[in-house]
DOKETI-524681 format. One line per 8 residues: number of its first residue (from 1); for each residue x, y, z of C-alpha. Coordinates in nm, 2 decimals, always signed. Example, Ala and Ser with C-alpha at 12.3 -4.5 7.8 and 13.67 -1.06 7.14 Angstrom:
1) +1.23,-0.45,+0.78  +1.37,-0.11,+0.71
% end
This chain:
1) +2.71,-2.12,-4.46  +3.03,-2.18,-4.56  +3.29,-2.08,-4.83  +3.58,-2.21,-5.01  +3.81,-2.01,-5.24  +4.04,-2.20,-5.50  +4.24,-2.01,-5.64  +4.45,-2.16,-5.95
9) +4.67,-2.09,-6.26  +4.50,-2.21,-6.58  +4.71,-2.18,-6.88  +4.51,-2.04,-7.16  +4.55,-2.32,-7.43  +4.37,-2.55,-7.11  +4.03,-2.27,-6.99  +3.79,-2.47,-7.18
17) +3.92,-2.77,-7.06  +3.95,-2.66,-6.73  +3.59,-2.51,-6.76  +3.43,-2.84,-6.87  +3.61,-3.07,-6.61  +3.48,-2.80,-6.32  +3.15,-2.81,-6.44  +3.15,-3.19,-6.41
25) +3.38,-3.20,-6.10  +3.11,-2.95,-5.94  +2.82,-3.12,-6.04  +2.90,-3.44,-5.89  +3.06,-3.34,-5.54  +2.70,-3.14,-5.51  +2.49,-3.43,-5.62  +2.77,-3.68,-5.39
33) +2.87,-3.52,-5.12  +2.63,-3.41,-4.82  +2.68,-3.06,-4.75  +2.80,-2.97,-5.10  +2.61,-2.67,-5.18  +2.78,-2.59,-5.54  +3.03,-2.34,-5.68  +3.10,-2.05,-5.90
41) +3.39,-1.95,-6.11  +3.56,-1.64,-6.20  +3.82,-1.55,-6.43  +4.05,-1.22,-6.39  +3.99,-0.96,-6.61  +4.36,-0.84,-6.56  +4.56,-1.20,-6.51  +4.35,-1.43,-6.77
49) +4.52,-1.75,-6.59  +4.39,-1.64,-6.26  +4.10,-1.81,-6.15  +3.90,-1.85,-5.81  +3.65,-2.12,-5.77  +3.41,-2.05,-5.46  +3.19,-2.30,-5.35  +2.96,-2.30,-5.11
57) +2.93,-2.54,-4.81  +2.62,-2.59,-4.54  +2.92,-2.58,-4.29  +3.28,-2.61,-4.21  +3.27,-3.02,-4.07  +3.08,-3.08,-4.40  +3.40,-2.89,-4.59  +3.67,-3.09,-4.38
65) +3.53,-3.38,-4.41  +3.49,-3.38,-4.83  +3.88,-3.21,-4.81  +4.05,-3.50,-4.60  +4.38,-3.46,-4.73  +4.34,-3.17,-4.91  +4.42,-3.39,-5.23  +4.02,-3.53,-5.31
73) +4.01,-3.72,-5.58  +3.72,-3.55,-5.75  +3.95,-3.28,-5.79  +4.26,-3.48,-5.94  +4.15,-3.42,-6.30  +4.11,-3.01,-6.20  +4.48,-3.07,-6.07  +4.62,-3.21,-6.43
81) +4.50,-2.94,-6.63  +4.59,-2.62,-6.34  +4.82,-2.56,-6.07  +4.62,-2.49,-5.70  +4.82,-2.19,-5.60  +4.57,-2.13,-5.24  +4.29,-2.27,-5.09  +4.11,-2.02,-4.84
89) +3.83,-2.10,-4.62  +3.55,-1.79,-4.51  +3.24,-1.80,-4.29  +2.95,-1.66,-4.47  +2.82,-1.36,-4.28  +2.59,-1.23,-4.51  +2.45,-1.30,-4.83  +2.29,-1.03,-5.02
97) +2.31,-1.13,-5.36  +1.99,-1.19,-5.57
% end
């Protein structure tokens, strides 16, 4: 497997917002996109505009080949309402999570 962490600056007045569009944006590059394995987000407890979205790929080709650019379109609407600040990419070693 492989991951992808986004991490971006959401002004407060535009979480929800942000939330909802993620939601969608995530639903439809899983159901679209082979390889797509879906996403998570989380918010920092200490920096309330700091979020990471991590999704989760079947492989790195997959990833490259959905980020192209590294402007997708599925994610423009993600773009309007947060600033990217980083995109890091992680082979999954291990997953131990239940």
């Amino acid at each position: 497997m492989f991951r992808v962490i986004y991490q971006w600056q959401v002004p407060t007045d535009n979480m929800t917002a942000f939330k909802a569009v993620w939601q969608t944006t995530t639903d439809t590059i899983h159901a679209s996109v082979d390889g797509a394995l879906g996403s998570f987000m989380l918010q920092s407890a200490e920096q309330p505009d700091k979020v990471l979205t991590i999704a989760k790929w079947r492989s790195r080709e997959d990833w490259l080949h959905f980020w192209g650019n590294s402007n997708p379109q599925s994610m423009q609407r993600m773009r309007e309402l947060a600033k990217r600040i980083s995109v890091e990419t992680f082979e999954e070693i291990e997953d131990r999570t239940r």
